[in-house]
VOBA-1610 file (N, C-alpha, C; in pm, whole numbers, padded with zeros to 5 digits, always signed):
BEGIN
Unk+03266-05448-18425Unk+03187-05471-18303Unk+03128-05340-18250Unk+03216-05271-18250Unk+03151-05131-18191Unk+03033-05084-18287Unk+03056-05097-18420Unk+02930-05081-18565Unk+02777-05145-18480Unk+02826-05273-18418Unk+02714-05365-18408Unk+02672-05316-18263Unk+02718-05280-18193Unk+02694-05204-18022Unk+02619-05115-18066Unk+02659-04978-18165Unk+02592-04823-18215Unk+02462-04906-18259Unk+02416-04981-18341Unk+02315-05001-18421Unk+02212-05108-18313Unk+02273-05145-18190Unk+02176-05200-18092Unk+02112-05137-18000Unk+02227-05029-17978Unk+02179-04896-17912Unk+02064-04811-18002Unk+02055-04809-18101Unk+02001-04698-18192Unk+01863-04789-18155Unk+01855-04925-18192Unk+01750-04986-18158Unk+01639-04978-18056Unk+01717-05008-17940Unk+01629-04986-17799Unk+01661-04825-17765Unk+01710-04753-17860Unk+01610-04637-17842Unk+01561-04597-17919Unk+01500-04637-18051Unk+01376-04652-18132Unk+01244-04719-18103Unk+01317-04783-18020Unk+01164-04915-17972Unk+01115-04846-17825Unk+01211-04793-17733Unk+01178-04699-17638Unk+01111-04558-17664Unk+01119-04508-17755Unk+01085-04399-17811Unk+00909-04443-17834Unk+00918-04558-17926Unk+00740-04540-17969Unk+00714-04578-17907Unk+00758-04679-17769Unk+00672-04689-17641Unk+00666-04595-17557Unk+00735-04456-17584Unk+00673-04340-17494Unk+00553-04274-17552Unk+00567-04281-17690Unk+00503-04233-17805Unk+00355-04278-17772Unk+00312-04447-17733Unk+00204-04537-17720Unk+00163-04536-17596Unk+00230-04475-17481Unk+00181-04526-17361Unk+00155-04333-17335Unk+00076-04308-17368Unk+00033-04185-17356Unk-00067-04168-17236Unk-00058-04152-17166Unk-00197-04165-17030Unk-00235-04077-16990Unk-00353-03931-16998Unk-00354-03830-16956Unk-00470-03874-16804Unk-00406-03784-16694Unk-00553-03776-16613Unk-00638-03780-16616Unk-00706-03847-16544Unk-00877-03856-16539Unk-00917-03695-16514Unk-01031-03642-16603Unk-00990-03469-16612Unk-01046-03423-16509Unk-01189-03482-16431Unk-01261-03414-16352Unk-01332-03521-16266Unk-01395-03508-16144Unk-01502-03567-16123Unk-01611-03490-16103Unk-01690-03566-16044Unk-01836-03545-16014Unk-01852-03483-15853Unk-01905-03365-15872Unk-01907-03287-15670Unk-02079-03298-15633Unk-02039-03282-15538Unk-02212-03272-15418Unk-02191-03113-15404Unk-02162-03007-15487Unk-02171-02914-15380Unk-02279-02797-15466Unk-02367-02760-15387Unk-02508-02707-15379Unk-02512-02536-15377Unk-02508-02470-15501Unk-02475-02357-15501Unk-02319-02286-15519Unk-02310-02206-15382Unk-02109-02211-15432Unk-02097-02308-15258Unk-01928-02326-15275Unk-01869-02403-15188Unk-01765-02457-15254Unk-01679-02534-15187Unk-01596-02612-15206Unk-01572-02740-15110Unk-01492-02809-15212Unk-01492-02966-15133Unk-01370-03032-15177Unk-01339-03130-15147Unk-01210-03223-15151Unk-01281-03367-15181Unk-01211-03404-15256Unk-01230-03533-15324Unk-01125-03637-15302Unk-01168-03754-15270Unk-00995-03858-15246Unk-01042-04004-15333Unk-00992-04077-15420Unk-01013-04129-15536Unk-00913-04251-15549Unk-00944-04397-15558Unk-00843-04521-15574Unk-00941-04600-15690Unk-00853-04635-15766Unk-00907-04659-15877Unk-00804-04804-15935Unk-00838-04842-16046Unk-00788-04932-16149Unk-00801-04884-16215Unk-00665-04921-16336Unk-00643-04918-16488Unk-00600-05005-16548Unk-00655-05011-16684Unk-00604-05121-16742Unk-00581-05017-16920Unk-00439-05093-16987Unk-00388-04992-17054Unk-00335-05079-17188Unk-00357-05107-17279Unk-00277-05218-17369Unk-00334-05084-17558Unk-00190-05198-17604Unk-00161-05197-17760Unk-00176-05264-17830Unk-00110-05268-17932Unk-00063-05391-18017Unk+00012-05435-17980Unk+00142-05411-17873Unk+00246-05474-17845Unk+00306-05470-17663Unk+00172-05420-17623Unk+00220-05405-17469Unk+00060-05413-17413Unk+00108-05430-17295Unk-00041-05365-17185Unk+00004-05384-17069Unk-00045-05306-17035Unk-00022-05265-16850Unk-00137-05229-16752Unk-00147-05266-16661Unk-00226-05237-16568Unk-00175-05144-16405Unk-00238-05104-16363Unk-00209-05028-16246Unk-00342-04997-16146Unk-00273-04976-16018Unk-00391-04935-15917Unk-00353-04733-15924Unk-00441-04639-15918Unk-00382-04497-15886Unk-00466-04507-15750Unk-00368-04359-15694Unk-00465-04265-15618Unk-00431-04130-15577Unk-00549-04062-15614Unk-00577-03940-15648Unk-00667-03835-15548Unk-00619-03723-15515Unk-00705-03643-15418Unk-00709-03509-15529Unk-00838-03415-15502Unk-00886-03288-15586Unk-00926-03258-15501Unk-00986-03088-15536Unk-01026-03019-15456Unk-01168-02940-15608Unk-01231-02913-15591Unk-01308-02808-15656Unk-01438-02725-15578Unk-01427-02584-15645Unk-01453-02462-15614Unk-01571-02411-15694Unk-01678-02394-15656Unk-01795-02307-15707Unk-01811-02178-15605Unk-01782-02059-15751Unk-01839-01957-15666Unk-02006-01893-15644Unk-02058-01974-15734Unk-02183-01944-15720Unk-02266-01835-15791Unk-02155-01804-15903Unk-02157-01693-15991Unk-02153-01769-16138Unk-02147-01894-16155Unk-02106-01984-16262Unk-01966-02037-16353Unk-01878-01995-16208Unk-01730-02000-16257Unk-01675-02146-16146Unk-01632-02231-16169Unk-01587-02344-16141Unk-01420-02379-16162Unk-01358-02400-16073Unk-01205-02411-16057Unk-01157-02586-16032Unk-01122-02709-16056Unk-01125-02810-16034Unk-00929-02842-16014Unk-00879-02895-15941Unk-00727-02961-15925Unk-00759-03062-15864Unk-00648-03113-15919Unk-00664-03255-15900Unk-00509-03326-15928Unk-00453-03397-15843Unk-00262-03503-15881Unk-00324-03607-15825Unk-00282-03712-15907Unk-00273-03837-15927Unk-00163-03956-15887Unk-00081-04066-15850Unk-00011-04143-15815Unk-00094-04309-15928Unk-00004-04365-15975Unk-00037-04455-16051Unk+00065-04565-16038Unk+00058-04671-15981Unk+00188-04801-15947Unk+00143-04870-16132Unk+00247-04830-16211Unk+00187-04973-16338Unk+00311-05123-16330Unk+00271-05200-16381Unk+00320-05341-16428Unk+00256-05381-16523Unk+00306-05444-16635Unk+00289-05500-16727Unk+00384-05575-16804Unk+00326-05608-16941Unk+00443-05691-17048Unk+00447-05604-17186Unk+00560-05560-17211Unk+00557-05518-17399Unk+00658-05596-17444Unk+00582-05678-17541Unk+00656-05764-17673Unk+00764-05859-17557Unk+00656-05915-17491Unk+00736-06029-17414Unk+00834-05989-17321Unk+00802-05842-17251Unk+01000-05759-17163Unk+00881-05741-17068Unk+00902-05778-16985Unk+00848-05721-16833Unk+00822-05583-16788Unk+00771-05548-16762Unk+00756-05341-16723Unk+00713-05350-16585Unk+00745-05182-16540Unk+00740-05170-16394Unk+00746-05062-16419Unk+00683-04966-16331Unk+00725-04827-16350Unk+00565-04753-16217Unk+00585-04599-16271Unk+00427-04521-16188Unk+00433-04370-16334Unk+00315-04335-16263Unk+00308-04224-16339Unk+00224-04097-16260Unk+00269-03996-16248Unk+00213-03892-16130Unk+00142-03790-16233Unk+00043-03788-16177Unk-00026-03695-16298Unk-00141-03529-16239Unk-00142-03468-16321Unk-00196-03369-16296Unk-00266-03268-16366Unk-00412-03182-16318Unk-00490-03149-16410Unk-00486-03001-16298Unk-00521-02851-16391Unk-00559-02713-16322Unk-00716-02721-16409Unk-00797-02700-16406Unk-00902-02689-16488Unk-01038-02542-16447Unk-01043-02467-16527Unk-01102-02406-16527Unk-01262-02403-16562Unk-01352-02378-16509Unk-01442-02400-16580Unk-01588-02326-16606Unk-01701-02286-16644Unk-01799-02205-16647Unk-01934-02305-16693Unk-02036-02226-16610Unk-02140-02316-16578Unk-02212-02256-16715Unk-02307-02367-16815Unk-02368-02366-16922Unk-02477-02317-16859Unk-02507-02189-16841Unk-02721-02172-16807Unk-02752-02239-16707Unk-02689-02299-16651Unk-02725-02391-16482Unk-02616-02446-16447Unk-02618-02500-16302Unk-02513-02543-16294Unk-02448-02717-16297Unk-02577-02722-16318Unk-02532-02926-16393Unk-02451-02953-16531Unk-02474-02863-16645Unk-02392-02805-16748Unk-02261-02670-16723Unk-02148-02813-16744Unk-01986-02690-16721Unk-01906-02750-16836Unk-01855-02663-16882Unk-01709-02656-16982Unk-01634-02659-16895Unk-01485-02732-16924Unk-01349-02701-16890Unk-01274-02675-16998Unk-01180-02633-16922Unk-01036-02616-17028Unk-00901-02558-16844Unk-00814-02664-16930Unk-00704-02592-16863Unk-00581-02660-16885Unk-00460-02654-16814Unk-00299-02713-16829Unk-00318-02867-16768Unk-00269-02961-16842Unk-00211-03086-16796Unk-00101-03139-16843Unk-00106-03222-16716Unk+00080-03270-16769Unk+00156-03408-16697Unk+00172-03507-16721Unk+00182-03627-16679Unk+00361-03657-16676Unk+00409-03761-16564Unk+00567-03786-16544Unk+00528-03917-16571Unk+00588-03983-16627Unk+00561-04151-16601Unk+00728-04209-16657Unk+00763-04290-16548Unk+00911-04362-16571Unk+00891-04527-16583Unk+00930-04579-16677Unk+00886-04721-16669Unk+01048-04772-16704Unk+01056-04908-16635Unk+01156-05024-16616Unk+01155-05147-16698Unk+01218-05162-16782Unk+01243-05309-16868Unk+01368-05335-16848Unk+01373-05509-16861Unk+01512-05556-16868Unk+01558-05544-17032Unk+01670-05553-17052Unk+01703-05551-17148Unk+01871-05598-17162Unk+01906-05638-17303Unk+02038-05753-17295Unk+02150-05655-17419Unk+02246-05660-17364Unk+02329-05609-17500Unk+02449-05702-17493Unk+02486-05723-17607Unk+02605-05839-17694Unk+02708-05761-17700Unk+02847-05727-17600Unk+02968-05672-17633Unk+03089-05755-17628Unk+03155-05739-17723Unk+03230-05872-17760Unk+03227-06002-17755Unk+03085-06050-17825Unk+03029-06169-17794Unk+03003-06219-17624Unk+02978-06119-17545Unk+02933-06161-17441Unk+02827-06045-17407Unk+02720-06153-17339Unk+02570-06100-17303Unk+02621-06024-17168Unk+02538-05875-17172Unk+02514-05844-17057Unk+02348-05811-17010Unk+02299-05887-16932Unk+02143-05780-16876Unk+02193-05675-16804Unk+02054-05590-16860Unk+02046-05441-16758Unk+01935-05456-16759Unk+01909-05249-16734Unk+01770-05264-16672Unk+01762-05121-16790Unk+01682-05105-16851Unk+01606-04958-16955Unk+01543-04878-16866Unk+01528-04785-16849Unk+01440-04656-16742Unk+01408-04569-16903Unk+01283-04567-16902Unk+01223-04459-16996Unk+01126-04381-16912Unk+01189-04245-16892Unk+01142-04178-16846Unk+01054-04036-16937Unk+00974-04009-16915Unk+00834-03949-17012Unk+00781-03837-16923Unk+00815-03693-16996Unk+00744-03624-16936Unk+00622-03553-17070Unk+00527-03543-17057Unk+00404-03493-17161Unk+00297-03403-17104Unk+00303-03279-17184Unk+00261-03179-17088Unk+00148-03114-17215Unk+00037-03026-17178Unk-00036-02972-17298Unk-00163-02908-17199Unk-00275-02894-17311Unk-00414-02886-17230Unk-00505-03016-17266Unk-00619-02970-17207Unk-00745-03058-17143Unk-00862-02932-17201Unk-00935-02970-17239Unk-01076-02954-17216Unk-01195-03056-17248Unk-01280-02980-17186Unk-01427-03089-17229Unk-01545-03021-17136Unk-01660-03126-17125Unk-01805-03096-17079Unk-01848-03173-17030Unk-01949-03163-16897Unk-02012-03257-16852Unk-02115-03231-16781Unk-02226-03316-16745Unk-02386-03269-16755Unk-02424-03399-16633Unk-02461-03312-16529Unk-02535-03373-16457Unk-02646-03409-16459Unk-02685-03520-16461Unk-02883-03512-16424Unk-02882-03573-16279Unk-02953-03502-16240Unk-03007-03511-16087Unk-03112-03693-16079Unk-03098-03754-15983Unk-03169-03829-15978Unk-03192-03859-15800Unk-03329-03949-15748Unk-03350-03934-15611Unk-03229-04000-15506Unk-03125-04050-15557Unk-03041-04142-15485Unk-02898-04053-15483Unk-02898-03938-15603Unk-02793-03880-15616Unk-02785-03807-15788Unk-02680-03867-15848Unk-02684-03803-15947Unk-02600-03924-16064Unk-02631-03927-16192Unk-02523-03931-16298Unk-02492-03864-16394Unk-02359-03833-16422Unk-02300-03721-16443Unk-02203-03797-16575Unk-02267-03778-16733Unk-02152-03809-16787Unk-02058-03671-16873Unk-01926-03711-16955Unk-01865-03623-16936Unk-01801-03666-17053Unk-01725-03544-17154Unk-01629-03644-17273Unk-01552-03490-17253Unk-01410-03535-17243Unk-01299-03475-17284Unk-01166-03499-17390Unk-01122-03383-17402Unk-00984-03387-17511Unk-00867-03371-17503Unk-00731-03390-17487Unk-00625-03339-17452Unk-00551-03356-17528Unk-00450-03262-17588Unk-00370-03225-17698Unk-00193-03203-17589Unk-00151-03317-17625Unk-00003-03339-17518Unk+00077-03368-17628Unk+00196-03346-17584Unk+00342-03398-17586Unk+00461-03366-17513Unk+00601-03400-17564Unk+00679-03375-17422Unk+00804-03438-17497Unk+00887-03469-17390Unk+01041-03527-17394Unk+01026-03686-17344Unk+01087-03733-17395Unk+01145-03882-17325Unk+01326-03907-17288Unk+01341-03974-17246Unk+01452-03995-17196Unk+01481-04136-17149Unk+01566-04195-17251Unk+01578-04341-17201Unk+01720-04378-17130Unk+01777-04427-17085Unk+01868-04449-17009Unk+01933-04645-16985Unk+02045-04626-17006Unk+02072-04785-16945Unk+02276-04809-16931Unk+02275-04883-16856Unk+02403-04856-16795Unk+02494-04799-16923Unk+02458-04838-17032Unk+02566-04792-17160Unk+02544-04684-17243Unk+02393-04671-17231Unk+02363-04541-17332Unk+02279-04442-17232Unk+02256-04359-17303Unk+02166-04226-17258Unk+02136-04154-17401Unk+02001-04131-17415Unk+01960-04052-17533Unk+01809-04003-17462Unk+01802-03867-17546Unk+01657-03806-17510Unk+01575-03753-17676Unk+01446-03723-17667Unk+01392-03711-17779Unk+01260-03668-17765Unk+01228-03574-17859Unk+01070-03537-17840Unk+00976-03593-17829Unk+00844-03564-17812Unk+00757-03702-17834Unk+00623-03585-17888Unk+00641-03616-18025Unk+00539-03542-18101Unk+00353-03484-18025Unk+00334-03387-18018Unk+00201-03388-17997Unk+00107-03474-18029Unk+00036-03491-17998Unk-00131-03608-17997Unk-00227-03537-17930Unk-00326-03561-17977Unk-00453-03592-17965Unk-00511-03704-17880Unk-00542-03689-17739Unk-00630-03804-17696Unk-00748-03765-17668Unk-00871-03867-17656Unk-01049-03835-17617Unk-01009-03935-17478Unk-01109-03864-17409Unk-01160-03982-17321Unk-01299-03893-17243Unk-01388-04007-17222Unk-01514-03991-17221Unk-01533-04128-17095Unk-01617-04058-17043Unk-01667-04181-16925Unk-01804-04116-16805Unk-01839-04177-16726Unk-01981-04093-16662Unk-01944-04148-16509Unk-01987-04037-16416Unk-01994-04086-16261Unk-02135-04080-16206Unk-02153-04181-16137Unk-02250-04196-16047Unk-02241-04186-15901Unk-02295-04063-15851Unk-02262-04011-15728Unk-02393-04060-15600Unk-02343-04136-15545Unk-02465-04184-15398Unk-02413-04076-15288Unk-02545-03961-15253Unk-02550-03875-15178Unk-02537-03898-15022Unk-02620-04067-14988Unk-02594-04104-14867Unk-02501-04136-14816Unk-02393-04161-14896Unk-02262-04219-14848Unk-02143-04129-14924Unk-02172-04011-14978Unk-02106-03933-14993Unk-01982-03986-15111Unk-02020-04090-15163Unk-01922-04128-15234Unk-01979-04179-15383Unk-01879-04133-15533Unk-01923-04170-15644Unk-01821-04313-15731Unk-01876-04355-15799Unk-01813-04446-15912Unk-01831-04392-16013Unk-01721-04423-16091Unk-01673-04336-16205Unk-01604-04457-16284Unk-01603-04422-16436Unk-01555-04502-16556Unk-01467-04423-16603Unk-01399-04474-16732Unk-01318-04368-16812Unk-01264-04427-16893Unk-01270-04361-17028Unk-01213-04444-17134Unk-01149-04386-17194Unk-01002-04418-17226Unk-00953-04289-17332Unk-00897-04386-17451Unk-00882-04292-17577Unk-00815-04332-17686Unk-00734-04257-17762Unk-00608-04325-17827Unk-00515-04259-17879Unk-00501-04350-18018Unk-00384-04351-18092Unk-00347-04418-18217Unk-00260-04497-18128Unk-00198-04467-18021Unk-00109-04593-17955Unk-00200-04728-17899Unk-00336-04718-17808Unk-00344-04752-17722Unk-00480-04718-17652Unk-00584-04813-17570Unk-00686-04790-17531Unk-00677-04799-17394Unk-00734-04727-17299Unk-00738-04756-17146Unk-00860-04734-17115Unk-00890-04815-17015Unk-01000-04843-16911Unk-00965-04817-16768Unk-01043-04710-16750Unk-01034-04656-16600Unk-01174-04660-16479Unk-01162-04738-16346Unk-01271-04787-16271Unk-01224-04735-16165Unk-01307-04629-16064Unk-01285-04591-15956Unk-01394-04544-15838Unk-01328-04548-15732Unk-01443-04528-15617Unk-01387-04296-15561Unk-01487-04245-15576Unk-01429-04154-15504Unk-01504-04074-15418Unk-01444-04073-15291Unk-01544-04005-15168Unk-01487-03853-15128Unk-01625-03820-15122Unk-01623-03654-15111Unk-01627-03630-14968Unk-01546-03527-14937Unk-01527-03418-14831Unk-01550-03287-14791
//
C-alpha cells in the first residue's frame, strides 16, 4: 500500500509539474503613452484573459497600473505589476488560483520617437488550486493541490507608433525567455522542481483615443504549452 501511495504521489506531481511547465503567462510587456517629447505618466489597465491547452484553459479578469518615462534624449524607462484572479478546468479538475506579474523595461528610441526597442527583467508568481483524491488503505480522501510557480527571465521587443487624427495605433511584438521553480503541495506530500527555460512571443497592437485619454489593447502570446488572448482598456494619467 505504501508502494501504491509513493507512485500516486509521484503522479500528481508529474501532472502538476507540466501544468506549471504549460501555464506559462508572461506580462503584457508595455503599453502605448500620450506623452509628447520627454515626461512621464501613469497608466491604470483592467483587462481579460483567456488561456487554454490541450488539456486545460483558464480564464481571468487582471489589473494592472505602470508608469513610463521619456527623457527626451531617446531613452525610455517603462514598469509596470499586474494582479490576475484565474478559474478554469484541466482534464476535468476545477482550478482557482491569481498570478501577480511584473515587467522593468528599458528602452531607446529608433531615429524618432514612435520607433522604441525594449529589453529588460521579468518575472511572474502564479499559485493555482485543484481538488484532488488519494486512496490510503482503500479509503478515499479529497484535498486540495496548491501549485505554486515562480518564473523569472527577460523580455524584449519593439513597437511603432503611427500617429493618426483621433490618436494613435501602436503595434508591438515581443519575446521572453523564462523559467523558475514550482512547488506543489497537498496535505500528504510536498515536492519542488525546476521548470526548464522557454521561449514565449507575444505580439498584439494598442489603439490610443487622445480625447478620452484612454487606449485598447490586444495581446497574444504563444508557447509549446498553450495560447492566450489578452483584451484590455487602459487610461492614462
Amino acid at each position: 500500500m505504501k508502494l501504491k501511495n509513493t507512485l500516486l504521489a509521484a503522479t500528481l506531481i508529474s501532472s502538476s509539474l507540466a501544468l506549471a511547465e504549460d501555464i506559462a503567462i508572461a506580462p503584457a510587456p508595455v503599453a502605448d503613452d500620450s506623452i509628447v517629447g520627454a515626461g512621464s505618466e501613469g497608466r491604470f489597465t483592467v483587462g481579460f484573459m483567456s488561456y487554454s491547452g490541450d488539456s486545460y484553459e483558464l480564464s481571468g479578469a487582471t489589473l494592472a497600473i505602470s508608469m513610463k518615462d521619456r527623457n527626451g534624449e531617446g531613452m525610455v524607462t517603462d514598469g509596470s505589476l499586474s494582479l490576475t484572479g484565474l478559474s478554469g478546468d484541466a482534464s476535468g479538475t476545477d482550478i482557482t488560483g491569481a498570478m501577480l506579474g511584473g515587467n522593468f523595461l528599458l528602452g531607446a528610441e529608433l531615429g524618432a520617437p514612435e520607433g522604441v526597442i525594449y529589453v529588460g527583467p521579468t518575472a511572474t508568481l502564479t499559485a493555482l488550486n485543484m481538488d484532488t483524491i488519494y486512496v490510503i488503505n482503500n479509503t478515499i480522501f479529497q484535498d486540495t493541490m496548491t501549485i505554486t510557480t515562480l518564473l523569472y527571465g527577460a523580455t524584449g521587443g519593439l513597437q511603432y507608433k503611427v500617429n493618426l487624427p483621433f490618436g494613435s495605433i501602436t503595434p508591438w511584438f515581443f519575446a521572453s525567455y523564462i523559467g523558475g521553480t514550482s512547488n506543489t503541495e497537498t496535505t500528504f506530500t510536498s515536492s519542488s522542481a525546476d521548470v526548464e527555460f522557454m521561449t514565449t512571443t507575444q505580439f498584439g497592437f494598442d489603439i490610443y483615443f487622445k480625447d478620452i485619454g484612454t487606449s485598447l489593447s490586444s495581446m497574444y502570446q504563444t508557447t509549446e504549452g498553450g495560447n492566450l488572448l489578452s483584451l484590455s482598456a487602459t487610461f492614462h494619467f
